[in-house]
C-alpha positions as CSV (number, residue, x, y, z in Angstrom):
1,X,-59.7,38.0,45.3
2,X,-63.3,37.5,44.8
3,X,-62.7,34.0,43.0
4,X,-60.7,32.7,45.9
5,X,-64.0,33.5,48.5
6,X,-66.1,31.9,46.3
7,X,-64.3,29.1,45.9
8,X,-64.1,28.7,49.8
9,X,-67.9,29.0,50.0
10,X,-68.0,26.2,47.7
11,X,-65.7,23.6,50.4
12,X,-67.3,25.6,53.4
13,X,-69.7,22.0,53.4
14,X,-66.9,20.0,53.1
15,X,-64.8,21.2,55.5
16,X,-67.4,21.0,58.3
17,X,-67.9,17.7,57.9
18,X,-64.0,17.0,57.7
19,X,-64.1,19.1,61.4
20,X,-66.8,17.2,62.5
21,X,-64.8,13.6,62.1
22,X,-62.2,14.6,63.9
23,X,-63.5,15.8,66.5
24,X,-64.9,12.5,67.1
25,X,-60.7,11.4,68.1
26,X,-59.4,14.5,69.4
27,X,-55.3,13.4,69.5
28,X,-53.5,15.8,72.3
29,X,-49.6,17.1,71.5
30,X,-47.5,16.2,68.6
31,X,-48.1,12.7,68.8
32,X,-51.4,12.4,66.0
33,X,-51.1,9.6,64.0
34,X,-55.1,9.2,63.0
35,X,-55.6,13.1,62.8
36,X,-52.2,13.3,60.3
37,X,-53.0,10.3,58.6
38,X,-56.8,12.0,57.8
39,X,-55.2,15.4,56.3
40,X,-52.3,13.4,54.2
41,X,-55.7,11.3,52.9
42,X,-57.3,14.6,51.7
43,X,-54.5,16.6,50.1
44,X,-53.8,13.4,48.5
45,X,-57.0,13.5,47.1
46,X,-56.9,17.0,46.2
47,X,-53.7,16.6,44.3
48,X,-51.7,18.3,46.7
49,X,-47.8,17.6,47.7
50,X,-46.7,17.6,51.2
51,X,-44.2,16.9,53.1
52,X,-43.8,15.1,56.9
53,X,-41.6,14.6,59.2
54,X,-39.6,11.6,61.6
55,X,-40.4,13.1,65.1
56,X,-43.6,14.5,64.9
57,X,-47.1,15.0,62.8
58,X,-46.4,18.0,61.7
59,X,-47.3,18.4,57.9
60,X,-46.1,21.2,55.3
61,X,-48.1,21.4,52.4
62,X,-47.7,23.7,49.3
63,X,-51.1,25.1,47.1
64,X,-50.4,26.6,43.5
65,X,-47.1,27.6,42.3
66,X,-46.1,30.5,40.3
67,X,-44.7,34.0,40.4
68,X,-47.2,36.6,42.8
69,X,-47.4,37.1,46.7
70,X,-47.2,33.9,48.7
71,X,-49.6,33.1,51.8
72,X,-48.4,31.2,54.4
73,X,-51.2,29.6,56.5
74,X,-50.2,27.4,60.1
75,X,-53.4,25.5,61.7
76,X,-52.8,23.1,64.5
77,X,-54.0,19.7,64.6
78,X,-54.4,19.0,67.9
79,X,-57.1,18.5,70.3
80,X,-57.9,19.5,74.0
81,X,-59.3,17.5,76.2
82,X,-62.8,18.6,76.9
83,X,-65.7,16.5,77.7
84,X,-69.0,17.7,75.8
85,X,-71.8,18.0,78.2
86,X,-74.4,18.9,75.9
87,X,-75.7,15.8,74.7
88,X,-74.8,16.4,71.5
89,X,-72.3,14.7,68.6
């Protein structure tokens, strides 16, 4: 179990930044075309096969095969529409 949490604080950069661009086009509902197409870019790049779907942006993705437990994992990609008043990024 170790292994995996260091391998997490090795993306831990990465994934901020991935955070960080989209938040600059926060999509709203199941209609996400730039925020789906950005996540098919990456597990593309990562070497990682997923599946989508006709009617919405939903994505199912599968990390590592083999026998052993299985963990499922469900994020959504989908903004809300806040307006930052902070002044910053």
């Amino acid at each position: 179990m170790e292994h995996i949490w260091d391998e997490a604080k090795q993306l831990q950069d990465k994934i901020v930044e991935w955070r960080r661009v989209l938040h600059r086009f926060p999509e709203i509902g199941l209609d996400l075309p730039r925020t789906a197409e950005f996540v098919k870019r990456q597990l593309t790049a990562s070497g990682v096969e997923y599946q989508t779907y006709q009617n919405h942006s939903g994505i199912t993705a599968v990390i590592g095969h083999g026998p052993g437990k299985t963990i499922g994992i469900r994020a959504d990609m989908d903004g809300l529409p806040i307006k930052e008043e902070t002044g910053l990024s």
